[in-house]
C-alpha positions in Angstrom: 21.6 30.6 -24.0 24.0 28.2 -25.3 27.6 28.0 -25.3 30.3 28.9 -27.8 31.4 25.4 -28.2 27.1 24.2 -28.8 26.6 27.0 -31.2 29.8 26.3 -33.4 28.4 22.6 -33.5 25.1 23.8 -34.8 26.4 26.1 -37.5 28.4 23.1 -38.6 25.2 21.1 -38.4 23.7 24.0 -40.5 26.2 23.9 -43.1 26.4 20.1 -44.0 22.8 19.8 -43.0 22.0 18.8 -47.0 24.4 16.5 -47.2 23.3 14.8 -44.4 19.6 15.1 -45.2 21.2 13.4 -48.6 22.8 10.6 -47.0 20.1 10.3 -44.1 18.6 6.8 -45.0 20.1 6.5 -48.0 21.9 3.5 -49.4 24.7 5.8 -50.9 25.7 5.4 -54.8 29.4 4.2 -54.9 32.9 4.9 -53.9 36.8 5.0 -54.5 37.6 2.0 -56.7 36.2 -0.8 -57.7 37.6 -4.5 -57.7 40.1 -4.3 -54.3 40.4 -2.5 -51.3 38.6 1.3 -51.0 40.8 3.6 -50.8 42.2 4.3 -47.5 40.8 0.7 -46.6 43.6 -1.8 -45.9 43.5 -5.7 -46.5 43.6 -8.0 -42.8 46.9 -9.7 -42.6 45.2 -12.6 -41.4 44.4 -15.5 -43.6 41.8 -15.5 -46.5 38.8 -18.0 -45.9 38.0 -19.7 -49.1 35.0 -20.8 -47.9 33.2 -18.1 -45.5 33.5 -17.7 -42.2 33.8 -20.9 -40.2 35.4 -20.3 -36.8 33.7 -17.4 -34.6 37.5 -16.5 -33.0 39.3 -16.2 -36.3 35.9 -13.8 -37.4 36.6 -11.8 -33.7 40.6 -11.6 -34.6 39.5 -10.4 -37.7 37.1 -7.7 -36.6 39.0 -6.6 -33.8 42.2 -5.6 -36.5 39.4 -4.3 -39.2 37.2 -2.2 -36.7 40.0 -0.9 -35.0 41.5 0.5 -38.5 38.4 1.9 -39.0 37.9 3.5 -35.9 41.4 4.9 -35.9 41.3 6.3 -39.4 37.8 7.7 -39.4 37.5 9.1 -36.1 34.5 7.0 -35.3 33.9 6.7 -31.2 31.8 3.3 -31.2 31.2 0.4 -33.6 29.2 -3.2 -33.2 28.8 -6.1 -35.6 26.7 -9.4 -35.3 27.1 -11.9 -37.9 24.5 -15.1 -38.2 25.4 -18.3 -39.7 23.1 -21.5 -40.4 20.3 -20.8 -38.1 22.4 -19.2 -35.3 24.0 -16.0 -34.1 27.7 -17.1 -35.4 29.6 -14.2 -33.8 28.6 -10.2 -31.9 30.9 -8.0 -30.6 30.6 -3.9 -29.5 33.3 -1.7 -30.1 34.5 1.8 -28.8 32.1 4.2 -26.7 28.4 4.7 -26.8 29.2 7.4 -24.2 32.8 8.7 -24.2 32.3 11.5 -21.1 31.0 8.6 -19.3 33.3 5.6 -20.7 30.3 3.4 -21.3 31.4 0.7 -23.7 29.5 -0.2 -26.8 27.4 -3.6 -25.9 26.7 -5.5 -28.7 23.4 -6.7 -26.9 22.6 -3.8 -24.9 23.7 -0.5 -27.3 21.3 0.9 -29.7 22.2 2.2 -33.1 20.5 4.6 -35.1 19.4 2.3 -38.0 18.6 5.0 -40.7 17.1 3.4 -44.1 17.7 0.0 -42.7 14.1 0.7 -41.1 12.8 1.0 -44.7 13.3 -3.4 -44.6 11.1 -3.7 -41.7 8.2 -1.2 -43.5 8.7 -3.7 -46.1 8.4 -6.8 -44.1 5.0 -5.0 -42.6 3.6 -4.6 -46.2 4.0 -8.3 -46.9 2.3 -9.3 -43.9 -0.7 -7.6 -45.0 -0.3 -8.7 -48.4 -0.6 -12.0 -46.9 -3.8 -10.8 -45.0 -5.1 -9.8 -48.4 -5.7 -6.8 -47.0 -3.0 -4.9 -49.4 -2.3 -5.7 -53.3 0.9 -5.0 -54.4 -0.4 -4.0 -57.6 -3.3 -1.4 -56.7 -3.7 1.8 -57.3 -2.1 3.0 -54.1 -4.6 6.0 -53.9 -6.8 3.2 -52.7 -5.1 3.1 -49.5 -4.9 6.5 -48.8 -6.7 9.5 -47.5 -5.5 12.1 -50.0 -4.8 11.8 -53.5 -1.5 11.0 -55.2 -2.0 13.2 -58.4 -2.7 11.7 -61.6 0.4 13.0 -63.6 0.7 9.7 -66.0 -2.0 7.4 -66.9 -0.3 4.5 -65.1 -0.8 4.4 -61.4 1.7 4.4 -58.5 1.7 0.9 -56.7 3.7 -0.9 -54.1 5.6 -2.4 -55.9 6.8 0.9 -57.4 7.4 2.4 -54.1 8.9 -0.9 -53.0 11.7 -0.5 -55.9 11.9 3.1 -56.0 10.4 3.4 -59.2 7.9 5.5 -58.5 8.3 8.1 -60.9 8.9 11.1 -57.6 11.6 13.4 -57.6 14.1 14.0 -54.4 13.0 16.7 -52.2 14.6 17.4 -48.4 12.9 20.7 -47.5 11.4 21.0 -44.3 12.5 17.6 -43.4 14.8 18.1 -40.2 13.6 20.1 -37.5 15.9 21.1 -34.4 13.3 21.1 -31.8 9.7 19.0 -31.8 7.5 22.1 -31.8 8.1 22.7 -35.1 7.5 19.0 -36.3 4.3 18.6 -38.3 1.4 16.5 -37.0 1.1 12.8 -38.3 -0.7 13.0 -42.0 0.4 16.7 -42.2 3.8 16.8 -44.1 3.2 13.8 -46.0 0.2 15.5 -47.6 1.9 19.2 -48.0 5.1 17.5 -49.5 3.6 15.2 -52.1 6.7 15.4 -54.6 5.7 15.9 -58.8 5.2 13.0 -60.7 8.8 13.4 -63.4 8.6 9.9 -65.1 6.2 7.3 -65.7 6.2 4.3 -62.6 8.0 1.4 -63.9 10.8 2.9 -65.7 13.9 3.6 -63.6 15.1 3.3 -60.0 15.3 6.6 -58.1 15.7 6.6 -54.5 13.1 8.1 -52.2 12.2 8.5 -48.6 9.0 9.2 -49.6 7.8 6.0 -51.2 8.7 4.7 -47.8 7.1 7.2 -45.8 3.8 6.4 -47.9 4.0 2.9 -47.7 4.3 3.2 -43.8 1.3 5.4 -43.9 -1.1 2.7 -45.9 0.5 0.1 -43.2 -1.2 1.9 -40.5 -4.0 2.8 -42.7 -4.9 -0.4 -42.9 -3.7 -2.1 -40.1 -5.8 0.4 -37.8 -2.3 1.0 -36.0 0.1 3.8 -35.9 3.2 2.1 -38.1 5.2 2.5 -34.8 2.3 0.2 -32.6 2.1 -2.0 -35.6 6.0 -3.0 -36.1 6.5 -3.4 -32.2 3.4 -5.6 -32.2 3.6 -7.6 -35.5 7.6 -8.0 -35.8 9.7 -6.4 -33.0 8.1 -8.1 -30.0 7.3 -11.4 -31.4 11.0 -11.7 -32.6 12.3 -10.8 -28.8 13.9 -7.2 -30.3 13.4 -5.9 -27.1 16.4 -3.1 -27.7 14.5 -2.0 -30.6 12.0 0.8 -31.2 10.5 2.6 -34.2 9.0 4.9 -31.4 9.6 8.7 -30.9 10.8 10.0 -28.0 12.3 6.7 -27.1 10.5 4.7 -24.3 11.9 5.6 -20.6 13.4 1.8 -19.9 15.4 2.2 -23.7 16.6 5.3 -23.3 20.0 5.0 -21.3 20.8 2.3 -23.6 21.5 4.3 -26.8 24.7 5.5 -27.8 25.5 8.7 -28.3 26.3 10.2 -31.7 29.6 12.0 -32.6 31.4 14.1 -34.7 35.2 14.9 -34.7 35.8 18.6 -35.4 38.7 20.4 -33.9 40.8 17.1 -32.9 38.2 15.9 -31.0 35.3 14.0 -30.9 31.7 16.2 -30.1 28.2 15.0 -29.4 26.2 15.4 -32.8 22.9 17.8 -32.4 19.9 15.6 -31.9 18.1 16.2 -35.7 14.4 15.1 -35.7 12.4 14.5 -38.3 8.2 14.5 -39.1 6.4 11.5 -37.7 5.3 10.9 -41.1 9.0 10.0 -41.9 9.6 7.2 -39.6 9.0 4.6 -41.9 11.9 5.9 -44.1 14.3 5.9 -41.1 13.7 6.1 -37.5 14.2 2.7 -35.7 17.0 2.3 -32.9 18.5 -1.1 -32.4 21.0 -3.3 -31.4 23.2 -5.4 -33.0 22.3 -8.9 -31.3 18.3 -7.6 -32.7 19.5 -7.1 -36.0 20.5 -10.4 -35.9 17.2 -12.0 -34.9 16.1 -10.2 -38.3 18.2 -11.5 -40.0 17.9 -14.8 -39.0 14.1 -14.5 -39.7 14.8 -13.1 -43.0 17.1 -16.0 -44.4 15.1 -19.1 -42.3 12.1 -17.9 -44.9 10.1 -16.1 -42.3 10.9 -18.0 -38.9 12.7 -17.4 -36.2 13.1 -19.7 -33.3 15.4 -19.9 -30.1 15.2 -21.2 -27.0 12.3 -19.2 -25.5 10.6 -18.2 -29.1 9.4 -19.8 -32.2 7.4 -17.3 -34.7 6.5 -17.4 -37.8 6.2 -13.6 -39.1 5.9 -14.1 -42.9 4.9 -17.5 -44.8 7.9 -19.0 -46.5 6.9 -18.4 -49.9 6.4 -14.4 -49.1 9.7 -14.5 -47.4 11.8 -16.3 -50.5 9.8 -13.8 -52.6 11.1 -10.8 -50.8 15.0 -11.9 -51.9 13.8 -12.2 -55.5 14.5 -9.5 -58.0 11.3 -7.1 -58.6 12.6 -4.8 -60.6 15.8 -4.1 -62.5 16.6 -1.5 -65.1 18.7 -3.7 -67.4 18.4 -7.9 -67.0 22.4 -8.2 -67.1 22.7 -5.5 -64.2 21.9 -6.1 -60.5 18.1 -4.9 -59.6 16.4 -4.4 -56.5 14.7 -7.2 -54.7 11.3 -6.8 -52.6 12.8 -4.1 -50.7 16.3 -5.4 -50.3 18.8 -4.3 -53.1 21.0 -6.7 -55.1 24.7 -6.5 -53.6 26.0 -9.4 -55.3 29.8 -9.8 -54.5 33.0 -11.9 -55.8 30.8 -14.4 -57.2 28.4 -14.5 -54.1 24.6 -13.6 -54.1 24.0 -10.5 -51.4 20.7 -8.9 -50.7 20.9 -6.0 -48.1 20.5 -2.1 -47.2 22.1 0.2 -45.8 21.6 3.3 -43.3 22.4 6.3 -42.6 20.5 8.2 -39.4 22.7 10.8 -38.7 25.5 10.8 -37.9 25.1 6.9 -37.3 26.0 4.7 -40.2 24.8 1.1 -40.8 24.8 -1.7 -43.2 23.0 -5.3 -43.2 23.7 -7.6 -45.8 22.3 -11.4 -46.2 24.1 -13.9 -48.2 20.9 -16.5 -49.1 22.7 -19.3 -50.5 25.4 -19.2 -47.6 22.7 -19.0 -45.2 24.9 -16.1 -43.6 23.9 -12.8 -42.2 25.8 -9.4 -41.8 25.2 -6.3 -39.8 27.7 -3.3 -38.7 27.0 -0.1 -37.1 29.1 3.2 -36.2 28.3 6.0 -34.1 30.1 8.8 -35.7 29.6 10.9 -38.7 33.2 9.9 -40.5 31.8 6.1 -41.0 30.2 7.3 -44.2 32.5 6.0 -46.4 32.1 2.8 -44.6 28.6 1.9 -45.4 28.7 2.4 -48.8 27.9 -0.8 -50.6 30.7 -3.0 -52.0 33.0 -1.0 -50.4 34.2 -0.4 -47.0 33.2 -2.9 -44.7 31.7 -5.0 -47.6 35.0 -4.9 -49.3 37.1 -6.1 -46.7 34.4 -8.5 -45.4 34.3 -9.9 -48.8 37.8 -9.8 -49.9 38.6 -12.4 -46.7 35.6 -14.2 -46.4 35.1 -15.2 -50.1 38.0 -13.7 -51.8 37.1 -13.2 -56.1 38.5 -15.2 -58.9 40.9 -12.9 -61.1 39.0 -11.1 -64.0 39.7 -12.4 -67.4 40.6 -9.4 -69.2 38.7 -8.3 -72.4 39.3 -6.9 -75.6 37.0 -4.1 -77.2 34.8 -4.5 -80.1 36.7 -3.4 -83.4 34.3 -1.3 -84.5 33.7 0.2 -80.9 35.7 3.9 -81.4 33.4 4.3 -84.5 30.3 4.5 -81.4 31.8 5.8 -78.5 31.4 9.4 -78.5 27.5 8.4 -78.5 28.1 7.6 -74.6 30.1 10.4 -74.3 28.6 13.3 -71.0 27.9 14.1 -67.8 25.3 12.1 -66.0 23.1 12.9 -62.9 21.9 11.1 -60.4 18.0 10.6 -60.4 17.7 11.1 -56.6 17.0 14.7 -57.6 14.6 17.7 -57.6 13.4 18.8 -60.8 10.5 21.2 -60.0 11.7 22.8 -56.9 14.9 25.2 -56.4 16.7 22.1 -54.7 17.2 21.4 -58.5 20.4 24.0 -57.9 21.4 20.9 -55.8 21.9 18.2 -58.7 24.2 20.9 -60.2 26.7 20.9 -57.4 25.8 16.8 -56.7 27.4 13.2 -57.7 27.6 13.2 -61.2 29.2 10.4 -63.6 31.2 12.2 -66.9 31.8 9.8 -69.6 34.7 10.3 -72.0 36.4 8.7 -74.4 39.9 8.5 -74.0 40.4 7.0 -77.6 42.1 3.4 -76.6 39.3 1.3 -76.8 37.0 2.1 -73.2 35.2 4.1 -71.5 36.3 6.3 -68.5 33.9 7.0 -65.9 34.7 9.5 -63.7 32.9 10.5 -60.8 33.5 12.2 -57.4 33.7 8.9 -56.1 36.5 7.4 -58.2 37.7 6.6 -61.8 36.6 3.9 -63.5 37.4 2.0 -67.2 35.0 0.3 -68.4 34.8 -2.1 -71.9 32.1 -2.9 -73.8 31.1 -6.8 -74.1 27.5 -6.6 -75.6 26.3 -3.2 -77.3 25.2 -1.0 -74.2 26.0 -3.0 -72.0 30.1 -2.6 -70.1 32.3 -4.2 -67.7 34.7 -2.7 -65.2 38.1 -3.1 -67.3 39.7 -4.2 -63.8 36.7 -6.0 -61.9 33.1 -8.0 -62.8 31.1 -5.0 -62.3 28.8 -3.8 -65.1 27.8 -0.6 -66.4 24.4 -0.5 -68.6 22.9 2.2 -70.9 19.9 2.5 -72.3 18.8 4.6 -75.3 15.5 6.4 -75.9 13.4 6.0 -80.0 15.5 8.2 -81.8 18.5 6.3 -80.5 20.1 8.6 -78.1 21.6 8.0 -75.1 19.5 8.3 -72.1 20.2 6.6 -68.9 23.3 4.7 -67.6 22.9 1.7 -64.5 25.4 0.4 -62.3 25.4 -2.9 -60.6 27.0 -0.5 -57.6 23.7 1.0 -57.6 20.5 -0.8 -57.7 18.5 1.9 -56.1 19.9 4.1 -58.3 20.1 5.9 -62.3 22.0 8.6 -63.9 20.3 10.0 -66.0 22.2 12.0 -69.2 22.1 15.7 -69.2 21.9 18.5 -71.9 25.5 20.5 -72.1 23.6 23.2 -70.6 22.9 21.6 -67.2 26.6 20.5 -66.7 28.7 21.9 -64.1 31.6 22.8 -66.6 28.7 25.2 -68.4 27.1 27.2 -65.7 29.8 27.4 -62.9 32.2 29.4 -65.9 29.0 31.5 -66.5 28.0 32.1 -62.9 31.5 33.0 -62.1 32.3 35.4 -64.9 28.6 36.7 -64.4 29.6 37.7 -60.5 33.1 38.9 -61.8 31.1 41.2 -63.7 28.8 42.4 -61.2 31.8 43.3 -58.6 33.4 45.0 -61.2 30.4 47.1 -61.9 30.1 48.0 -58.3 34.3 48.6 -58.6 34.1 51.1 -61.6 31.0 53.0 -60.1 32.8 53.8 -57.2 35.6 55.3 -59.1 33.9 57.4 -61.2 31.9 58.3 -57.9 34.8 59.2 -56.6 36.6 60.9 -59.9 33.1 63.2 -60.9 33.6 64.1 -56.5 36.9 65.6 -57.6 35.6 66.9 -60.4 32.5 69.2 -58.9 34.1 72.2 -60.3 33.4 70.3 -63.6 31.3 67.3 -63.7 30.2 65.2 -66.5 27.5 66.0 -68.7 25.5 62.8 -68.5 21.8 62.9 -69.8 19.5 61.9 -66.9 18.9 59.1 -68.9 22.1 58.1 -68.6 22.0 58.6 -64.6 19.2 56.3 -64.5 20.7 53.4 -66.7 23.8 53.7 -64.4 21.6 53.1 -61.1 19.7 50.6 -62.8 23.2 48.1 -63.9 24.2 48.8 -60.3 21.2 48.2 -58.4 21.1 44.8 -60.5 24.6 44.0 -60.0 24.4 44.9 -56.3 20.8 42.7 -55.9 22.6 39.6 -57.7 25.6 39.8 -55.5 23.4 39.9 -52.7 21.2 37.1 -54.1 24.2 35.5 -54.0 25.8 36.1 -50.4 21.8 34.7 -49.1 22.2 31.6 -50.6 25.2 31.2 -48.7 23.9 31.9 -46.0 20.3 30.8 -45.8 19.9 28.4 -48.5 21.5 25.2 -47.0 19.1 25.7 -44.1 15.9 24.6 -46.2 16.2 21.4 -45.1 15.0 22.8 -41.6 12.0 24.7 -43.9 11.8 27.7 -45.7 13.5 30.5 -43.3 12.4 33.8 -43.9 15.3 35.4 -44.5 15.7 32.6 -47.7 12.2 34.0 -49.3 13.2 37.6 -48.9 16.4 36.6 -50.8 14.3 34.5 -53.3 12.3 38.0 -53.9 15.6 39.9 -54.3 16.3 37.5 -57.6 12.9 38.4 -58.6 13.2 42.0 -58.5 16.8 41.9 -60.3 15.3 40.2 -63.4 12.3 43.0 -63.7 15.2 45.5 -63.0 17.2 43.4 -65.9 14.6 44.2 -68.2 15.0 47.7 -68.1 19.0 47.4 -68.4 18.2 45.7 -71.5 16.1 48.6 -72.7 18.7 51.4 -71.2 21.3 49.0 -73.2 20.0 49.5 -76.7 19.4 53.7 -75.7 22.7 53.7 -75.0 23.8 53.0 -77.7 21.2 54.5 -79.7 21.8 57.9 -78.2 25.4 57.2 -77.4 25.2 58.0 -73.3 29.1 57.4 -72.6 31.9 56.8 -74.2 32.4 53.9 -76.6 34.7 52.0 -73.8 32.0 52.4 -70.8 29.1 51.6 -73.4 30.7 48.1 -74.1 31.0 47.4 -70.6 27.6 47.9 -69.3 26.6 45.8 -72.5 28.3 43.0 -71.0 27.6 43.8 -67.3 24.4 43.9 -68.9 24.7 40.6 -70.5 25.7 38.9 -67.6 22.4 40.1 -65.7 20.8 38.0 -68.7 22.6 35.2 -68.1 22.4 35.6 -64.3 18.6 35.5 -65.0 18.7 32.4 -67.5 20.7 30.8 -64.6 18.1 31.2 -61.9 15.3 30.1 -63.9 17.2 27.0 -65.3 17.7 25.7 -62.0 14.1 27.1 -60.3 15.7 29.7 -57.9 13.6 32.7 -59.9 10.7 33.0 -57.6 9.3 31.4 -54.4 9.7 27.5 -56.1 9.6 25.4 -53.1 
């Protein structure tokens, strides 16, 4: 039986279990500000270095003040950083507690990190090695590698290279992926087959960040490798590159297992171990590894020396140059003036520097790795703790201040609009979604209440973009195509035949679109109408009981309604009563889906099912009423609008895919 102090944790692993799902191995979208410090981030005292890092006890001085900041304000209990330089490991250094009960320090060589969707770069490295062996194509038909069938929704196949740049056309799903215990994890082959996600857009045409196209593409690696992807990564890259604190195996080998640190949240002033989440087998090629960050560096240093790695004890050679300079080139990008994704890595170009990298989020561990090609300079960070989200999120956090010392920017020139510009700018103007999202499946509800970008027009010229993340202005220098008023970011559109605006890119988001939606999708629309919808329920329920109550008083007398009347009554209240109680399940069983479909959450599904048949006959009762005149003129008017709302209610469910079992 557990404790009060373990069940609290779990209920508060329940509640943000989405969002974690969302961020787990995710490179997230953007954050407060752009150009500058992030907001709560605060600038080293120390020094700028014009030209990089060049002495490994000025970078420690400088960690040391920025870790410790961080640590401090985001209630993070262990940190560790490794930094390569020109063929060498330039600087390493652990942070904090892997193990607070028992004060065991973070070891920069010895800790191991939950690396999240950083593990997606070593799936990627795999596929290129068997590129090289012929024995993939980047290009096929990526049913040929497989044992089931990807469905044939568009007439142009799914390849590699699609799931390499997340442009496969799938939409976002996160049901059923986190268990809480392994008997409930599906076998190898198994959830990967029973969650093939629909086919929304043709491959090729935007970047939409999935687990899955990872997942798949570690399944054809062991496909044709005739190794599980776990055997095949510790044979073909993690042993021959000496990562001997690293593992893509589950449970974690007995002689690694004391090494890794412990996960934390801080809830109630104080710091608590994070609930071990587990996820499918098939998933580990989207983000399972465990490392440290001295390994991270070997990586690296493989990555940026065009496939080779040698030390003192090793010399390897695990991709052929030419694959390895192809992996930093641009694959795929959604606009050629904005930054695209790379074979694998994503484009995180910075104050005039190029910067390939990924970063991870394995919860509640957060990580980043970035590689700077032409500086011949490597980057990776890890924290242990759950409030080091804001940390990881590309050029921001620790990429911000890293940057900002290291190679500060030049100041932006500033820009003037286009004369004719206010003539065309209400054409941008809406709300925008983010394309890592379900569109088939009642996790569509989810986009609703997710990151969304809403352009206006404030009439002076720009653009603002506003977004949960931060504000932005933005100016237009070639027609669809923006800068940051304050900073050398871009912002890209694109328009569909009949000239409408359709998608908008970010170079803060390679891995990522938003894509425009109708007025009728937009949070300002439907949370109004889903309030005042529920407002009107209660106050059914309300008014029932008083006349309940008044007719009571009045035996001696009672009203002289029709039994017609008495059964359009009960039929408005058992509606309003089943859509308040659709409501209060959601609450309380819908965030769990990510753990699978309880079934408590389908009986509520059926409860929204059985309200809109009911609906129908309060429609019908509606129109008798006032046919037949049932009440008075003041009570008629109200069940026509309670009545209404049950319409709307039922527009509202079916919009988003919560009428029915949609999963």
């Amino acid at each position: 039986m557990k404790n009060k102090n373990q069940s609290a944790i779990l209920y508060k692993v329940q509640v943000l279990a989405l969002l974690v799902v969302l961020l787990m191995s995710f490179a997230a979208p953007v954050a407060t500000g752009a150009g500058g410090v992030a907001s709560g981030e605060k600038m080293s005292t120390l020094p700028n270095q014009a030209q990089g890092p060049t002495d490994p006890a000025e970078m420690e001085e400088f960690m040391d003040d920025l870790i410790a900041r961080q640590m401090e304000e985001n209630h993070i209990a262990g940190a560790a950083v490794a930094v390569v330089k020109d063929g060498q490991l330039f600087f390493s250094k652990g942070y904090g507690y892997a193990d607070l009960a028992n004060q065991i320090p973070v070891d920069a060589e010895q800790t191991m990190f939950k690396l999240g969707s950083i593990t997606k770069l070593f799936t990627w490295t795999a596929v290129m090695q068997l590129v090289e062996q012929g024995k993939l194509d980047l290009n096929a038909d990526i049913n040929t590698y497989l044992d089931f069938s990807i469905p044939d929704s568009y007439p142009q196949p799914i390849t590699l290279s699609h799931l390499m740049t997340h442009t496969s056309g799938f939409e976002d799903i996160h049901a059923d992926m986190v268990k809480l215990d392994e008997e409930n994890l599906a076998p190898p082959r198994e959830w990967l087959v029973s969650h093939i996600p629909a086919r929304v857009r043709p491959p090729g045409e935007i970047a939409a960040y999935s687990n899955y196209n990872a997942a798949l593409a570690g399944y054809i690696v062991a496909r044709m490798s005739g190794r599980s992807y776990s055997e095949y990564l510790q044979e073909h890259i993690l042993s021959p590159l000496g990562m001997n604190g690293t593992t893509a195996q589950y449970p974690t080998p007995p002689e690694l297992l004391a090494r890794e640190s412990l996960g934390y949240m801080y809830e109630e002033d104080a710091y608590q171990i994070f609930p071990q989440l587990l996820t499918p087998e098939d998933l580990f090629p989207a983000g399972s590894m465990r490392s440290t960050a001295t390994d991270m560096a070997r990586f690296m240093l493989m990555h940026l020396q065009g496939g080779f790695y040698g030390d003192a004890s090793t010399e390897i050679r695990i991709l052929e140059e030419s694959t390895a300079r192809k992996m930093q080139s641009v694959l795929f990008a959604p606009d050629p003036r904005i930054l695209g994704n790379a074979y694998g890595f994503f484009e995180f170009s910075d104050n005039n520097q190029r910067v390939i990298g990924h970063s991870g989020s394995g919860e509640p561990m957060e990580s980043m790795l970035l590689l700077l090609p032409d500086q011949n300079l490597g980057v990776f960070v890890a924290y242990n703790s759950l409030g080091a989200g804001e940390l990881n999120r590309q050029h921001f956090g620790f990429q911000r201040a890293f940057f900002d010392h290291y190679y500060p920017a030049p100041a932006v020139e500033s820009i003037q609009p286009p004369a004719d510009f206010a003539e065309r700018a209400d054409r941008f103007v809406g709300a925008y979604k983010w394309t890592m999202s379900s569109y088939t499946t009642l996790e569509k509800y989810f986009a609703l209440m997710g990151p969304t970008i809403n352009v206006n027009n404030p009439g002076d010229g720009t653009l603002l973009l506003e977004s949960p993340f931060g504000n932005w202005s933005i100016v237009e220098e070639e027609p669809l195509y923006f800068r940051f008023v304050d900073s050398a970011y871009h912002v890209a559109f694109r328009e569909d035949e009949q000239g409408r605006i359709v998608y908008l890119f970010t170079d803060l988001t390679p891995m990522m679109s938003f894509e425009k939606v109708p007025w009728y999708e937009t949070l300002g629309f439907n949370m109004p109408l889903l309030m005042i919808s529920l407002l009107m329920f209660l106050s059914m329920l309300i008014v029932t009981l008083v006349r309940f109550i008044r007719d009571r008083r009045l035996v001696a007398n009672p009203q002289p309604f029709s039994p017609s009347a008495r059964t359009a009554s009960r039929l408005i209240v058992g509606v309003s009563l089943l859509n308040l109680l659709f409501i209060v399940g959601n609450v309380m069983w819908g965030e769990q889906i990510v753990f699978g479909i309880p079934f408590a959450y389908k009986v509520v599904l059926g409860l929204g099912v059985l309200s809109a048949l009911l609906t129908i006959g309060a429609v019908i009762y509606c129109v008798l009423a006032w046919k037949d005149r049932y009440w008075g003129a003041a009570y008629r008017i109200f069940y026509t609008l309670v009545t209404l709302a049950a319409v709307a209610f039922v527009w509202f469910l079916n919009q988003w895919n919560l009428l029915g079992w949609r999963y």
